[in-house]
C-alpha positions, 0 to 999 in steps of 0.5 A, spaced: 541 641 496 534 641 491 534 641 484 532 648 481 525 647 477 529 649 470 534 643 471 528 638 469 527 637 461 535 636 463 534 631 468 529 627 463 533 627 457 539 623 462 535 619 465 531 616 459 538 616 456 540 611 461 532 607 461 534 606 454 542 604 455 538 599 461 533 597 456 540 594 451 543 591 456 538 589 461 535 582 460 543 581 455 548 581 460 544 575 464 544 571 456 551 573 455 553 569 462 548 563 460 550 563 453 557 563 454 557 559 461 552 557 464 544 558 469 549 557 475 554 564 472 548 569 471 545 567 479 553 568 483 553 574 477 546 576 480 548 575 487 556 578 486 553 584 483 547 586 488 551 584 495 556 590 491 551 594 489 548 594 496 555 596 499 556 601 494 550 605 494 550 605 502 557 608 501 554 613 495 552 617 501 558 620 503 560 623 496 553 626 496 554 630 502 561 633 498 558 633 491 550 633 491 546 628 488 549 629 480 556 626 483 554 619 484 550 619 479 555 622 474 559 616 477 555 612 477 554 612 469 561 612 468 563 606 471 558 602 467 561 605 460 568 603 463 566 596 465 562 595 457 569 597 454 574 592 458 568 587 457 571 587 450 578 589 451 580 584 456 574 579 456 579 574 459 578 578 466 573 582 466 568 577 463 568 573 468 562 573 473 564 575 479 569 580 477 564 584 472 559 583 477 563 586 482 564 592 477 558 592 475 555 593 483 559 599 485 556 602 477 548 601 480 550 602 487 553 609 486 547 610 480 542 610 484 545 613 490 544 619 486 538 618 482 533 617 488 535 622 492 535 627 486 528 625 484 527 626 491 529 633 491 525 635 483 519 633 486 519 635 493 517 643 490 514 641 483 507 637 482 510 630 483 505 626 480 506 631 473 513 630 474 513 622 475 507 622 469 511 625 463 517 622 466 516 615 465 511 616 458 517 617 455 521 612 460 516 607 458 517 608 450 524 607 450 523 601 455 519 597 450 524 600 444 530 598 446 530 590 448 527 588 441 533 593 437 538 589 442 535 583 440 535 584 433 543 586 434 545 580 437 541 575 433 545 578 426 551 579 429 557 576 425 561 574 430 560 569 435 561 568 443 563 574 447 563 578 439 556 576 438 554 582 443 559 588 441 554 592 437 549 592 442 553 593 448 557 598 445 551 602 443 549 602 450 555 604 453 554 610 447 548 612 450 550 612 458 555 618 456 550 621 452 546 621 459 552 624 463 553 629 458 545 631 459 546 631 467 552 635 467 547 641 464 544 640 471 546 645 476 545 645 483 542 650 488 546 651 493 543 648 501 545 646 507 546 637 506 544 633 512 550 630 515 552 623 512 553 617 516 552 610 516 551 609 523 545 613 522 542 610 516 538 604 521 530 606 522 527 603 527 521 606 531 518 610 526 510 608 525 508 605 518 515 604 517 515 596 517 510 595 513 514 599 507 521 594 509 516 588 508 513 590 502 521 591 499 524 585 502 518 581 499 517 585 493 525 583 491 524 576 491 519 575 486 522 581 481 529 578 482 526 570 479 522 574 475 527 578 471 531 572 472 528 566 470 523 568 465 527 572 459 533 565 460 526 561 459 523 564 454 530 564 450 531 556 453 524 555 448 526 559 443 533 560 442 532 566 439 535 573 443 529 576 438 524 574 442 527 575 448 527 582 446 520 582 444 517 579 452 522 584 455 519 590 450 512 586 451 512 586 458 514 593 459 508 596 454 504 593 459 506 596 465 505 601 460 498 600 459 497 599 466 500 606 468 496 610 462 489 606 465 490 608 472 492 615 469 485 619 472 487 616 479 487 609 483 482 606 488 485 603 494 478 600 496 476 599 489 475 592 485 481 594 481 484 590 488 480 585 490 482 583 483 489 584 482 491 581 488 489 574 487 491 575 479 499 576 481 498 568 484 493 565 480 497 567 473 503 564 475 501 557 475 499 557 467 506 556 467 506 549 471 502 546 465 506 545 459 502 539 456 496 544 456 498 551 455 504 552 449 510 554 454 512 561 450 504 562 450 504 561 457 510 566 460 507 571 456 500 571 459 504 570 466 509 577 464 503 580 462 498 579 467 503 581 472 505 587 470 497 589 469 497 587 476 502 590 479 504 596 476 498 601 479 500 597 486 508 598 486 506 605 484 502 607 491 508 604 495 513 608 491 508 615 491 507 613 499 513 611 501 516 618 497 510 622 502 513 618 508 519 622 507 516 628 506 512 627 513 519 625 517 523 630 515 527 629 522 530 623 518 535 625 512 532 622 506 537 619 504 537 615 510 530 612 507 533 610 501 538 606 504 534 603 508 530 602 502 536 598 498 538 594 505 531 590 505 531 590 498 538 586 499 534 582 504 530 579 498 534 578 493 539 574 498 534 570 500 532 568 494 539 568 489 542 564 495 536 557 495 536 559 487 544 556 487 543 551 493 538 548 487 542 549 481 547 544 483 543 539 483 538 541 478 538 536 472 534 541 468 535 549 468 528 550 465 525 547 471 527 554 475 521 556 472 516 551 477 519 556 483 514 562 480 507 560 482 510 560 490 514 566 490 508 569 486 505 570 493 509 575 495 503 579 493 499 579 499 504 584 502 499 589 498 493 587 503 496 590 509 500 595 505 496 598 499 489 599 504 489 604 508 484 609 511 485 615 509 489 614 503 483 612 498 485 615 491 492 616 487 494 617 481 499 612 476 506 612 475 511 607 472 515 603 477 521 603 472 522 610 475 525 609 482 528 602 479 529 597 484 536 596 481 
């Protein structure tokens, strides 16, 4: 069920919609369990939500075959806003950690289980890479935007507790159904779908795929601390949501950047490389060293430098890993992505699970900060994977765009 071409101005505005509704949220729904609870609330968050949105993302596919793509998505979105809304309306409930995280995974699960099909489906007959470009310029704009406004918002905020966060959550709900007005101008063609089944959705055999399932898994772990530990440190240091709001904004101008200078293409066999590799690993340990380097100083270096690095990396993957797809067309491309999102979960399991065991016995939660430097080398995995013969050049896009949930 392709997407019609003339669908696509349509599909930006809903997707940039909802980047900028992430980028409110994002980095402050993890704030809002810390500063109301405590570290160990954001990780049984984190764990509740991604094992939810795992299950619901593998269960999107059943309401893909009945409805297309823009149904989970559309879904999706609206189980945000009614879990934004009931946040605030019964907060004795619903703010509870396990219950929100259970709401909001099904919310990413199903999201998702729409979106990456129907990116799929858009760039399959139009010029991926022109399609990817534009989209996630504009993606990236909004990204860099939204986390200061939000800090802003929940800085000045005349209430206190869970109010502290009403104005900026209620605008992130607003912006989710302006995304699923936008979505809803998108019409489908009208196509055969594949049939759908979860016994089906487990890849086993097909050359090159393992080494897209390690990527994933790996991958998943060091993103989940990262995303995790480093806005909570920041905001530990400077118990200021501004400045919070600045190293998330900063830390997506960068991937930015990066994607605007790898613009005329990427050399898989070029220094770009032999560089970035090793620099993801040795920039991690400037936060080991707060005697030396000033602690907000060095979290900033080592946000920025990973993304410089990892940006143009993630991108080959992403851009081969869509390619992959397209040269297997014996397997429903919606089976990849549930793949996908299983070996995703793997990492993040894997490095919520010891992050929980450590956190009970933790004296101090600014601590989880030393784990970076050994999770930082996941990033070998991009020697066995980005290097590959016959595929030397590849031009840029911005790894917000197939989000990694």
């Amino acid at each position: 069920m392709a997407l019609k071409l003339t669908n696509i101005r349509s599909y930006y505005a809903s997707f940039n919609m909802y980047v900028f509704a992430m980028g409110l949220i994002g980095v402050f729904i993890n704030l809002f369990f810390f500063s109301t609870g405590s570290y160990l609330d954001v990780l049984y968050f984190q764990l509740t939500t991604y094992l939810c949105a795992f299950a619901a993302f593998a269960m999107s596919g059943y309401l893909m075959q009945k409805h297309g793509p823009k149904f989970p998505y559309t879904l999706g979105a609206s189980i945000f806003i009614i879990m934004i809304v009931t946040l605030f309306a019964a907060s004795g409930f619903f703010s509870n950690f396990i219950i929100f995280g259970f709401g909001w995974g099904i919310a990413i699960g199903i999201f998702y289980g729409g979106n990456n099909p129907m990116t799929y489906d858009i760039t399959k007959e139009a010029s991926r890479m022109s399609f990817i470009s534009t989209n996630n310029y504009i993606g990236g704009v909004v990204s860099f935007v939204a986390p200061v406004v939000a800090g802003v918002l929940i800085q000045f905020s005349s209430f206190s507790g869970v109010g502290r966060y009403v104005w900026d959550f209620s605008i992130t709900a607003l912006f989710l159904a302006i995304s699923i007005i936008f979505i809803l101008t998108v019409k489908d063609d009208d196509g055969k779908v594949p049939k759908y089944s979860l016994k089906k959705n487990i890849i086993r055999g097909k050359e090159g795929h393992a080494g897209f399932s390690a990527y994933f898994a790996l991958d998943s772990i060091f993103v989940r601390a990262f995303t995790i530990v480093l806005p909570i440190y920041v905001f530990q240091i400077t118990h200021s949501y501004i400045i919070t709001g600045i190293f998330a904004g900063y830390t997506t101008l960068i991937a930015v950047a990066a994607n605007f200078a790898a613009r005329r293409g990427f050399r898989r066999d070029g220094l770009f490389v032999n560089i970035a590799i090793p620099g993801i690993v040795v920039s991690s340990f400037v936060v080991l060293f707060p005697s030396v380097i000033n602690p907000l100083i060095a979290v900033f270096i080592f946000g920025g430098l990973y993304n410089l690095f990892s940006t143009p990396l993630d991108n080959a993957v992403l851009v081969d890993y869509m390619d992959f797809q397209g040269r297997n067309t014996d397997i429903d491309r919606e089976m990849f992505w549930v793949n996908r999102e299983f070996y995703l979960m793997i990492g993040r399991v894997a490095v919520l699970v010891p992050m929980i065991f450590i956190a009970y016995f933790i004296t101090n939660t600014l601590d989880f900060i030393t784990i970076m430097p050994f999770l930082s080398m996941y990033a070998l995995v991009y020697y066995k994977i980005v290097r590959k013969p016959g595929m030397q050049r590849i031009k840029s896009m911005h790894p917000s765009f197939l989000h990694r949930m």
